[in-house]
C-alpha positions as YAML, in Angstrom:
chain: A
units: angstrom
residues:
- id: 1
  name: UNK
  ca: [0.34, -0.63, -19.89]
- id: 2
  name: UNK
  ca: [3.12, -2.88, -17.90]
- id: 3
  name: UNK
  ca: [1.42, -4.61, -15.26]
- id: 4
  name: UNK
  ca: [1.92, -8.17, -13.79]
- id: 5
  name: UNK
  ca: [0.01, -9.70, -10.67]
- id: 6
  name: UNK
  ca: [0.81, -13.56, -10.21]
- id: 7
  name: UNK
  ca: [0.17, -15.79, -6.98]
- id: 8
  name: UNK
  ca: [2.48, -18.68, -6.74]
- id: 9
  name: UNK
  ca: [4.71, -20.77, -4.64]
- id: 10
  name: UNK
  ca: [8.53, -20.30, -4.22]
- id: 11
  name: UNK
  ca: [10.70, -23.01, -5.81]
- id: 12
  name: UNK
  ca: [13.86, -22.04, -3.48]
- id: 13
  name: UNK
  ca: [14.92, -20.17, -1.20]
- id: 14
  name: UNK
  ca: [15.02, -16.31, -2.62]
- id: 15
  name: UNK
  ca: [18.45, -15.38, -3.15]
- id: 16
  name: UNK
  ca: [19.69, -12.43, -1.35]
- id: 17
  name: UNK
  ca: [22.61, -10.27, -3.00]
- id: 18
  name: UNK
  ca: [24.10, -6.91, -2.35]
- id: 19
  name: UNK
  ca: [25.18, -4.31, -4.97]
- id: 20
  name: UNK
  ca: [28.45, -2.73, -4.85]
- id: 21
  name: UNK
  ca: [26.66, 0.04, -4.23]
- id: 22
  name: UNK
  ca: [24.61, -1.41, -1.07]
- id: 23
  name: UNK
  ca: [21.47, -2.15, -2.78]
- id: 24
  name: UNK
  ca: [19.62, -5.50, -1.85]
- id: 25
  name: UNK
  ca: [18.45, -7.44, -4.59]
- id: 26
  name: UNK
  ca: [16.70, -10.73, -4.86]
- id: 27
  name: UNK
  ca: [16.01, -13.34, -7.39]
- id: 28
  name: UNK
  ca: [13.23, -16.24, -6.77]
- id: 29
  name: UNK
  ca: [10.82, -18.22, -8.97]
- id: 30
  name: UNK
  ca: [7.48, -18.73, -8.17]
- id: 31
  name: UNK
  ca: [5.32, -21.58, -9.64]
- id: 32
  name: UNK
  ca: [1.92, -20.55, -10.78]
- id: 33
  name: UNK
  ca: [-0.20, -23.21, -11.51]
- id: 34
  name: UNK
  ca: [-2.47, -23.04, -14.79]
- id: 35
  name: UNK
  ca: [-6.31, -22.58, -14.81]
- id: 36
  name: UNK
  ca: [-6.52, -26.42, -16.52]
- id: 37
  name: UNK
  ca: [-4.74, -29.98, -16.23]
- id: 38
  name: UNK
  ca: [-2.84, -31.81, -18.95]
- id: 39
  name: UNK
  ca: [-4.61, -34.43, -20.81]
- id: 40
  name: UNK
  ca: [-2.92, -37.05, -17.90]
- id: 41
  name: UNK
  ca: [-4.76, -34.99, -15.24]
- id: 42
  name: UNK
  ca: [-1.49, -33.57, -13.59]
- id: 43
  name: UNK
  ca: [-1.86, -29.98, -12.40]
- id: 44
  name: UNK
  ca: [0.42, -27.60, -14.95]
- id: 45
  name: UNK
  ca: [2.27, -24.54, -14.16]
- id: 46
  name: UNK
  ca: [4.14, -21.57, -15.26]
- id: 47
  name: UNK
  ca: [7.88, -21.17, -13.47]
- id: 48
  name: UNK
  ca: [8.13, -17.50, -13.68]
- id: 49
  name: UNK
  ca: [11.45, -15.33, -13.05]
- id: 50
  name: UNK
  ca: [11.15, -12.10, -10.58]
- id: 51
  name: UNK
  ca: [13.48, -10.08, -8.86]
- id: 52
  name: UNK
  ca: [12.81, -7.66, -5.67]
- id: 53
  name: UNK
  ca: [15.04, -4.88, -4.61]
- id: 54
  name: UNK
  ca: [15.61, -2.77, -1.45]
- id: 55
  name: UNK
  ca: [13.51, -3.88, 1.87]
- id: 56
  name: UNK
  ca: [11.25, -5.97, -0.27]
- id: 57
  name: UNK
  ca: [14.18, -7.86, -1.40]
- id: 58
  name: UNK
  ca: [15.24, -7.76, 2.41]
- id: 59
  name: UNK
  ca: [12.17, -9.25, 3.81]
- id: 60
  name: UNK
  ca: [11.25, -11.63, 0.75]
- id: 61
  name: UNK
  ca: [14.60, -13.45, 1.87]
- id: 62
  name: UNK
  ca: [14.42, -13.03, 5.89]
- id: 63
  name: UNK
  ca: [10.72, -14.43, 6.39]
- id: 64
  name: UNK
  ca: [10.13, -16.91, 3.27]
- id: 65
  name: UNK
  ca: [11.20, -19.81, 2.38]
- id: 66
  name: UNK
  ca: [10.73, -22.56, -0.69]
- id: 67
  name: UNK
  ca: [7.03, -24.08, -0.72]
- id: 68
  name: UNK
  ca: [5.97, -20.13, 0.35]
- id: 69
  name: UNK
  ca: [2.81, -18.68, -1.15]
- id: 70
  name: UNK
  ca: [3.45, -15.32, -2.25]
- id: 71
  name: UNK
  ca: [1.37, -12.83, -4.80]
- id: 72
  name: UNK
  ca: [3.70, -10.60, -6.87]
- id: 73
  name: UNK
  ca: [2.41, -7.40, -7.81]
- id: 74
  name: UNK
  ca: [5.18, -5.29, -10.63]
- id: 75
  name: UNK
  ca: [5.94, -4.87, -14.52]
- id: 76
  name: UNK
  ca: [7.38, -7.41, -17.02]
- id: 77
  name: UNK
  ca: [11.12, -6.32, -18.36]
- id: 78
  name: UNK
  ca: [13.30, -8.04, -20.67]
- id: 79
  name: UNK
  ca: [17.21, -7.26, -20.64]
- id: 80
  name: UNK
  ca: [20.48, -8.33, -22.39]
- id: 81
  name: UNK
  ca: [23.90, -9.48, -20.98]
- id: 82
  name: UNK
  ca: [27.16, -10.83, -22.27]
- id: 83
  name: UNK
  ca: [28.20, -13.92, -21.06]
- id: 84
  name: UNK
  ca: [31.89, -15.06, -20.28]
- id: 85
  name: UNK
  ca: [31.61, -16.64, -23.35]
- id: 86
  name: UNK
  ca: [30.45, -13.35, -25.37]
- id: 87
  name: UNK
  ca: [27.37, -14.70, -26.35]
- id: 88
  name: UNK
  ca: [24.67, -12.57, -25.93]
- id: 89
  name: UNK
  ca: [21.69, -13.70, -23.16]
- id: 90
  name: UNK
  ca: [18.04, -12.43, -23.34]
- id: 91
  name: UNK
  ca: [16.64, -12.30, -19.82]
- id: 92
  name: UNK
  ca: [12.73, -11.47, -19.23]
- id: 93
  name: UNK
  ca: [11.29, -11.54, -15.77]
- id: 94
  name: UNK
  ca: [8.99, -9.76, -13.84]
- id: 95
  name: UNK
  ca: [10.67, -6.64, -11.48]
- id: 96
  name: UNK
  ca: [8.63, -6.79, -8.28]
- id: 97
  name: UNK
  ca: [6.96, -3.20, -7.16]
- id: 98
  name: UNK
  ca: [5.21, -5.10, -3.99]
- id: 99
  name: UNK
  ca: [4.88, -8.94, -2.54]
- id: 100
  name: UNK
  ca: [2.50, -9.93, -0.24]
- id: 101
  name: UNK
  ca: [3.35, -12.92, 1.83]
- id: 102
  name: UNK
  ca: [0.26, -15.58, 1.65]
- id: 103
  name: UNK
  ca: [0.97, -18.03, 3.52]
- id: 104
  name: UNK
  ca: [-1.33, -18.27, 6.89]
- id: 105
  name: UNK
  ca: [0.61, -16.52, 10.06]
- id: 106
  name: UNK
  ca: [2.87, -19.27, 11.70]
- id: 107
  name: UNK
  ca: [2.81, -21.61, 9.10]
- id: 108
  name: UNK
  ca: [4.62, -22.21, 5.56]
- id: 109
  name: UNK
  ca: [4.54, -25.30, 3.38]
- id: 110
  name: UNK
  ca: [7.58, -26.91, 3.02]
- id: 111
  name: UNK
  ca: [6.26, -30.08, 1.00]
- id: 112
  name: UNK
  ca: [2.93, -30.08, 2.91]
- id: 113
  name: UNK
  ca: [4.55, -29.68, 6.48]
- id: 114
  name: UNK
  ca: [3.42, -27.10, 8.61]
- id: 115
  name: UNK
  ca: [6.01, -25.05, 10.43]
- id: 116
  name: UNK
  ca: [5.21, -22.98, 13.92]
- id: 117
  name: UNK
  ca: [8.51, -20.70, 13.12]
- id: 118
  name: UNK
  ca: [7.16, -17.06, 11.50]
- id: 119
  name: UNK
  ca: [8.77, -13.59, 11.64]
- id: 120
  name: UNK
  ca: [5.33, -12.10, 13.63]
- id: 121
  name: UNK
  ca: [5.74, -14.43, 16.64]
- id: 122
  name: UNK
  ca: [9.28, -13.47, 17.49]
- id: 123
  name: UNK
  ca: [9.01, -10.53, 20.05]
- id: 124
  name: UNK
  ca: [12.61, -8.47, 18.96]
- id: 125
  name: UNK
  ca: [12.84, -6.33, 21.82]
- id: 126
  name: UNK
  ca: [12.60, -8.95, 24.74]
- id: 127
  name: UNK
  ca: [14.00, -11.90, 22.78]
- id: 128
  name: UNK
  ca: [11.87, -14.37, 24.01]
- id: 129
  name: UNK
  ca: [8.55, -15.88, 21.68]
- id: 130
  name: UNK
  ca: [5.54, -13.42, 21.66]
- id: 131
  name: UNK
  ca: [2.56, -14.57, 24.11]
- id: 132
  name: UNK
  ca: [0.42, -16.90, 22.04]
- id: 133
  name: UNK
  ca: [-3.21, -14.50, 21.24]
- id: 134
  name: UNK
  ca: [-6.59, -16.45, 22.06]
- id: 135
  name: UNK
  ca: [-7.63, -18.29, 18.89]
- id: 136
  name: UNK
  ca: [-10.96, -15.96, 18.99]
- id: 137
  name: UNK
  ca: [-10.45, -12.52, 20.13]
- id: 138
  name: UNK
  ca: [-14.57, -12.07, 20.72]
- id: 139
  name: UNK
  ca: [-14.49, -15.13, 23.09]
- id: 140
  name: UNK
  ca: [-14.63, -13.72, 27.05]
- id: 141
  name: UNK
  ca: [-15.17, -15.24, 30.43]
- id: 142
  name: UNK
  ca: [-19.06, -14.66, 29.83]
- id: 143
  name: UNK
  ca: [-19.52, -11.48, 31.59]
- id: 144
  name: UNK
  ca: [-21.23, -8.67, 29.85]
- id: 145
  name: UNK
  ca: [-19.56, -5.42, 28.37]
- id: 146
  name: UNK
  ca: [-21.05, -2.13, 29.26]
- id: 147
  name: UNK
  ca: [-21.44, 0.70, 26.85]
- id: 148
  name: UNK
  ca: [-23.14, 3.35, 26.43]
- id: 149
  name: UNK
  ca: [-24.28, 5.57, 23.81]
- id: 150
  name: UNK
  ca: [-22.04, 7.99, 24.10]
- id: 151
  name: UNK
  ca: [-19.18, 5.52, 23.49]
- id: 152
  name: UNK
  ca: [-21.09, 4.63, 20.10]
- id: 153
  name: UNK
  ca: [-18.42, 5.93, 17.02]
- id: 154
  name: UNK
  ca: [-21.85, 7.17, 14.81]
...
């Protein structure tokens, strides 16, 4: 069995690329910080090495950004390439099958700064900024909501 799942933060900005062929592909390193601290007390991590094709390479790129929390779900492979010098380079990283972006909706951390720019408040169609939802969609203007049993899903 091949599986990886990680949670991390990006250390750049992914790095979008086209094939020849017209594939999108990305590369990006997440950070994943390790279950216990160094004998100094600094928090340790792991710099790991994925790539993302297609639309997830597409949308990886277009909506996050370095400082981004993202969870990686895919397989481990290892590969081998000839540099312009002819020496032979091992590469092992993780190809991505799915990425789910963490970070809260309208915010990323760039160095502990919050950011109100996200990909879900940007209405395409009408270019203008989405209307901003109520911060609790249960909260009403007090009055009482009428239903009857027969509106009841069980």
């Amino acid at each position: 069995m091949n599986r990886v799942v990680l949670v991390g933060r990006l250390t750049r900005d992914p790095d979008l690329r086209y094939t020849p062929s017209g594939h999108a592909v990305s590369n990006f390193t997440i950070a994943c910080n390790r279950s216990f601290k160094a004998k100094d007390g600094e928090q340790e991590a792991d710099f790991i090495n994925c790539v993302a094709w297609r639309k997830t390479a597409e949308s990886l790129a277009n909506y996050m950004k370095k400082g981004s929390m993202i969870g990686v779900d895919g397989k481990l492979q290892s590969r081998t390439y000839d540099d312009k010098d002819g020496k032979k380079v091992f590469v092992t990283e993780v190809l991505s099958e799915s990425i789910q972006f963490l970070d809260s909706k309208g915010t990323q951390n760039n160095g502990g700064q919050s950011q109100q720019s996200s990909p879900y408040d940007y209405n395409e169609q009408s270019q203008q900024q989405a209307p901003q939802q109520p911060s609790n969609p249960f909260e009403g203007n007090g009055e009482q909501i009428n239903i009857q049993d027969d509106d009841l899903p069980f």
